[in-house]
Structures are given as C-alpha cells and as structure tokens.
C-alpha positions as CSV (number, residue, x, y, z in Angstrom):
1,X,65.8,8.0,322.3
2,X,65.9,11.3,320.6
3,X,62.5,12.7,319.7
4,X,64.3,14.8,316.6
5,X,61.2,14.4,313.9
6,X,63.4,14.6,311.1
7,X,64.7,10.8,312.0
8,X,61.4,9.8,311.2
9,X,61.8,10.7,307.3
10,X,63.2,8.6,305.0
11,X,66.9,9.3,304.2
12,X,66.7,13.3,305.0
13,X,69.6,15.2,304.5
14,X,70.7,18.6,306.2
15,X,73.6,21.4,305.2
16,X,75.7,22.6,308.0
17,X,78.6,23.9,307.5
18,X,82.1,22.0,308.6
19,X,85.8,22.6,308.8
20,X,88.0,20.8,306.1
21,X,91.4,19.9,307.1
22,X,92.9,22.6,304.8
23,X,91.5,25.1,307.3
24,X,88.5,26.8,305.3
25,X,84.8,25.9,306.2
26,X,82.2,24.4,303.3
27,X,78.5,23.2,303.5
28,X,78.9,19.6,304.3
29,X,75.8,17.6,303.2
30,X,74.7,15.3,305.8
31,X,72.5,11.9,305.9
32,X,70.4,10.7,308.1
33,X,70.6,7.1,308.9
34,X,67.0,5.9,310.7
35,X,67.8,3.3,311.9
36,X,70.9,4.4,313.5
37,X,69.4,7.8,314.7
38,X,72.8,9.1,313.2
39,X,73.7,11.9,311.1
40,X,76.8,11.1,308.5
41,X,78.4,13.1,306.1
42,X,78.5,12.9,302.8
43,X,81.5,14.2,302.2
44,X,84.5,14.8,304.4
45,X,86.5,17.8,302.7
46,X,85.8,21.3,301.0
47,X,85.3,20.9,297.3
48,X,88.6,22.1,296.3
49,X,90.8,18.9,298.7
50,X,87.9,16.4,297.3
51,X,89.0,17.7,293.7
52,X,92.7,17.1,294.3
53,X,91.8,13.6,296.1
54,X,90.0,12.7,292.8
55,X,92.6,13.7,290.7
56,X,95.1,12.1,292.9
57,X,93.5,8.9,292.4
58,X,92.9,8.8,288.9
59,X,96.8,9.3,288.1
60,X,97.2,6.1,290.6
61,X,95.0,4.2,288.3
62,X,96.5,5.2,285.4
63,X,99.9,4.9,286.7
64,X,99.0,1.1,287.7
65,X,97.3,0.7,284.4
66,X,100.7,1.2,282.8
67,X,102.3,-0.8,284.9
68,X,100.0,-3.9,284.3
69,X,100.3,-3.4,280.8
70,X,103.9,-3.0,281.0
71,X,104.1,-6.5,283.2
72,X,101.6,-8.2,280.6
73,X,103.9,-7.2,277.6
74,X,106.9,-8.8,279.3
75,X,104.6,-12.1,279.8
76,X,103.6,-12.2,276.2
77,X,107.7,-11.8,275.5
78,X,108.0,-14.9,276.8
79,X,105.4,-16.6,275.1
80,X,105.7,-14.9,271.4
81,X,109.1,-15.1,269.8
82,X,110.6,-11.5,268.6
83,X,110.3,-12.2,264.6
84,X,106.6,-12.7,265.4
85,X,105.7,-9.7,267.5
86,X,107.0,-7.8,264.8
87,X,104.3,-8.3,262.4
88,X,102.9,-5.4,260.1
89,X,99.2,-6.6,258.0
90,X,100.8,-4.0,255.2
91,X,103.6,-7.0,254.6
92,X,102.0,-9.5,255.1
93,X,101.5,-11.4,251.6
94,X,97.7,-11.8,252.4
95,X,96.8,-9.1,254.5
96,X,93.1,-10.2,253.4
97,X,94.0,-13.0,255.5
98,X,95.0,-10.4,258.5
99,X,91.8,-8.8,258.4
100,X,89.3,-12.0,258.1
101,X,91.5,-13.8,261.7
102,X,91.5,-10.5,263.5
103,X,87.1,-10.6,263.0
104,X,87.4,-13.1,265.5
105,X,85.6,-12.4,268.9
106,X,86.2,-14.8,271.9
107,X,84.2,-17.6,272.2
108,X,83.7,-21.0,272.4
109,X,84.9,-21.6,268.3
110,X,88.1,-21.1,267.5
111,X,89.9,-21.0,263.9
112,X,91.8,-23.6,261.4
113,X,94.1,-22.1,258.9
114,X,95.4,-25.0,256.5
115,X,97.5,-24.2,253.7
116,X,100.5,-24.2,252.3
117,X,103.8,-22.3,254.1
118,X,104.1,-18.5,253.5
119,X,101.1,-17.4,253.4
120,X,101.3,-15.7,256.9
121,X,99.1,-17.9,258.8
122,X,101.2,-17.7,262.1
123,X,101.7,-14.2,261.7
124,X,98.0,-13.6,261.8
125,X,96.9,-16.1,264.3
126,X,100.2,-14.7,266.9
127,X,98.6,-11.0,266.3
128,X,95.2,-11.9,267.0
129,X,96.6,-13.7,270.5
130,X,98.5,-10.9,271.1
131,X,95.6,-8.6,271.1
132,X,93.3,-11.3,273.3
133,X,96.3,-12.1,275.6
134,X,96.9,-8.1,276.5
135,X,92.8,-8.0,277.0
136,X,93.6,-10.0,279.8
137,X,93.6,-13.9,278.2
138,X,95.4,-16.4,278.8
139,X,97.7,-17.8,275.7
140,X,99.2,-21.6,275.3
141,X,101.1,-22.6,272.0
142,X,101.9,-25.6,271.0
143,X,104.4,-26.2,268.5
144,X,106.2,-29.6,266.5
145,X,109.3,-28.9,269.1
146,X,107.5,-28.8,272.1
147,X,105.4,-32.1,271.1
148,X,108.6,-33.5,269.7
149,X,110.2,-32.7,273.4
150,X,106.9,-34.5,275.3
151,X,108.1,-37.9,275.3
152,X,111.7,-37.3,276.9
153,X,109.4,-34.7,279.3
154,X,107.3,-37.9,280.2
155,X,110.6,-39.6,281.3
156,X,112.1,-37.3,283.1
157,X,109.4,-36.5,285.6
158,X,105.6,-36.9,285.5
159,X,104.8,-33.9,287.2
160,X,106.3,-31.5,284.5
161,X,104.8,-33.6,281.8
162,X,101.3,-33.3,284.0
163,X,101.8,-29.5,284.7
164,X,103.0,-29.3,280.5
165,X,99.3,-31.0,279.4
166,X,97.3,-28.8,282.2
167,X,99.0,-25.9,280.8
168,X,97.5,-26.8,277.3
169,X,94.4,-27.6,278.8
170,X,93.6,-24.3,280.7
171,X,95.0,-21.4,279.1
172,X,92.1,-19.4,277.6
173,X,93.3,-19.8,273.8
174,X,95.5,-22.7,272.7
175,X,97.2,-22.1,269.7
176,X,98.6,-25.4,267.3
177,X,101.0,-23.4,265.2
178,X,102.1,-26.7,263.0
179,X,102.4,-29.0,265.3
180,X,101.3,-32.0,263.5
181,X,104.7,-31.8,261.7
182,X,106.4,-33.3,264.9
183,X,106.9,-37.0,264.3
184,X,104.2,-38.6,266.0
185,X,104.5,-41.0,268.4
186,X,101.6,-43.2,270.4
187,X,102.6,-40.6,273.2
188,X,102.2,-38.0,270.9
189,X,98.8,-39.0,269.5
190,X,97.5,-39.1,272.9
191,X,98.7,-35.9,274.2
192,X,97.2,-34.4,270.9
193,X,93.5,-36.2,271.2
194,X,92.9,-35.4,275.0
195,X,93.9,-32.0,274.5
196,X,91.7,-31.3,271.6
197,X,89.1,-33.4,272.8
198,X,89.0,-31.7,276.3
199,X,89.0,-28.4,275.7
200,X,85.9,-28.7,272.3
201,X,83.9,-30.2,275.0
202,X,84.4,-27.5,277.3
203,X,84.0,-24.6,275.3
204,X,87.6,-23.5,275.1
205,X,89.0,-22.1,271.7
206,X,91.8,-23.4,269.3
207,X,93.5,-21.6,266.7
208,X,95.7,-24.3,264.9
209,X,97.4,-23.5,261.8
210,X,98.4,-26.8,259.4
211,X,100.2,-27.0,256.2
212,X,98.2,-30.5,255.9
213,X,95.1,-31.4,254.4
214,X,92.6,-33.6,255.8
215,X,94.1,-36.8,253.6
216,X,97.5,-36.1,254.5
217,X,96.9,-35.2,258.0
218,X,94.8,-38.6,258.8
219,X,97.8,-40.4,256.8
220,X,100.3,-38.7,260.2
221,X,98.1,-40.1,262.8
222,X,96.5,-43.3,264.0
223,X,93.3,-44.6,262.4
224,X,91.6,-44.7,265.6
225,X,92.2,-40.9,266.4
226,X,93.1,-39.2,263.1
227,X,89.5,-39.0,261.7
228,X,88.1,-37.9,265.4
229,X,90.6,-35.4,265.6
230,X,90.1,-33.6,261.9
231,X,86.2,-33.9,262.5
232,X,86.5,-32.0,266.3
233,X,88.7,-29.4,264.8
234,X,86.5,-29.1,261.7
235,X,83.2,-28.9,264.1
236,X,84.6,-25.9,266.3
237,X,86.6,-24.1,264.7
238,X,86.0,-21.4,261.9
239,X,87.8,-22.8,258.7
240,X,89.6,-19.9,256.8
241,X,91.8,-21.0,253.8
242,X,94.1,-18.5,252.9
C-alpha cells in the first residue's frame, strides 16, 4: 500500500512531462484515481498529434454525414416519384398553401387537405415528408393504385399483404395522397379503417390529401365506417383548405 499522501485527495492531478509518439516531449496532465492508487493520463499525445487526431476525426464524421445523407436521398427516390421531388413553392399555384403545410412540426396531429385537383396539395404534403423523412423519419404513402392493388395482394400471399398493412401502420408519417378515389371494396374499407384507426390511437401522424368532401366521401364508403373514419381524421389532423 503506497503511503503517497496525494492519493488521499480527491481527484489530484500532477504535470510531468512525457514522450509523444511523434518524438518531442509535452507536460502530460495526470489523474489520480483513489481508489485505484493509480495515476492516468489525461491525454496521450503532444498538443500538436491531439490537434491532427481531432481534425482527423471531424472529417470522418463529416465524410459519413454525407454519406448517410447521400444513402437517405436514394431511399426517398424510391418512395417519392421524380415529378414530385421536383417541386419549387415559387410555382406552385398556392404557395400560401406551401408555407401554411411546411409550419407543421412532428407530432401526434397530422394534416387533411380537401379540395379540388390543382391546387398543389400533394406537392406540399411530398415536400414537407421529404424534409421529415431526411431528419431521419420514416415515410409510408398510400395511394388509389396501391389500395386498388390490395385485394389481388391478399390473394396471392398473406404475408405480403400482412408486411403491406404493417408498413402503413409503422412508418413515422403516413401519407393518403387520394386514395379514397380507388374503388372501394369491403377489403378495401377495412384496410382503410384499421389503419386510420390504429395509428390516431397511437399517436402516429397522417397527412391525407382528398378531392372529397365529407358528403361525398361518406357516399364512397360503408355506413358503418365512413362517418368513423371522417370524424378520426377530422379529430387529429389539422384541417387546411386550400
């Protein structure tokens, strides 16, 4: 047991002076470890190496910054059609509308955009998931295509239809870019329900963009879900009319 009475001060450091592997000698700060009865330095190099080492690092971050970024643009590619990503507010016919969608901040309620076609709805709504998807979100659309194509999915195999409604489910945003406009079917209906219905209750965001009103909307589905369904959307989602 070493009687040194320094170990019996909290934390004390000492300077003594130590080789760096570039050859030249610096004062190496030390700490003193009580409990260990051990002296460990600070820092391992002379100022000038722990400089480089720094800088070293930092262009590895930014270098895999750029890469993420690069590999997250490619994965919204997929999801985002060309004519889309290409959207500028300046031509948009209601870049009022551009500017009250991108106010959203993430949380639990999501946005409805009724109106009529040409207004730019999708435009907006695809810029502000862009935007939220390269943050690091998650991004599911749903269009009248992909409902239309649910049925023969169901079909053909179960599993892809399960994996197609989990996908809906779980992404961070779910977009509804017009979907209602796929002819709907008692399948349909049901994929539609559970997947608004699921993710309202658990706090995950919509963005669904309708050339319907609530009348004419009710009129495409069910009696038993329509009314649910336009009142859950309603209930958490901002309503902006263009």
């Amino acid at each position: 047991m070493t009687t040194d009475t320094t170990l019996e001060q909290p934390n004390p450091t000492r300077i003594q002076t130590a080789a760096c592997a570039c050859g030249c000698t610096f004062d190496q700060t030390q700490l003193c470890i009580p409990v260990l009865e051990r002296w460990f330095p600070v820092q391992r190099h002379c100022p000038a190496c722990e400089k480089l080492a720094a800088d070293c690092r930092a262009r590895e971050e930014q270098e895999r910054q750029k890469r993420e970024l690069a590999e997250r643009w490619q994965a919204w590619c997929e999801i985002c059609p060309p004519a889309l990503r290409e959207t500028a507010r300046e031509k948009l016919p209601r870049p009022d509308l551009y500017d009250r969608v991108m106010r959203w901040q993430f949380g639990p309620r999501g946005l409805l955009l009724p109106g009529p076609t040409g207004t730019g709805k999708t435009r907006c709504i695809m810029r502000l998931c862009e935007r939220e998807f390269m943050a690091g979100k998650s991004v599911a659309r749903l269009t009248a295509n992909a409902l239309a194509d649910y049925p023969a999915l169901l079909m053909e195999s179960s599993t892809k239809a399960h994996d197609f409604k989990e996908h809906l489910l779980r992404a961070r945003i779910l977009v509804i870019d017009d979907a209602f406009k796929a002819k709907q079917s008692e399948r349909i209906e049901e994929l539609i329900f559970c997947v608004v219905d699921t993710r309202t209750e658990h706090g995950r965001p919509i963005f669904a963009t309708l050339n319907d009103t609530g009348e004419t909307l009710k009129a495409r589905l069910g009696t038993d879900r329509g009314e649910p369904l336009i009142r859950r959307l309603r209930e958490f989602c901002e309503v902006i009319v263009p």
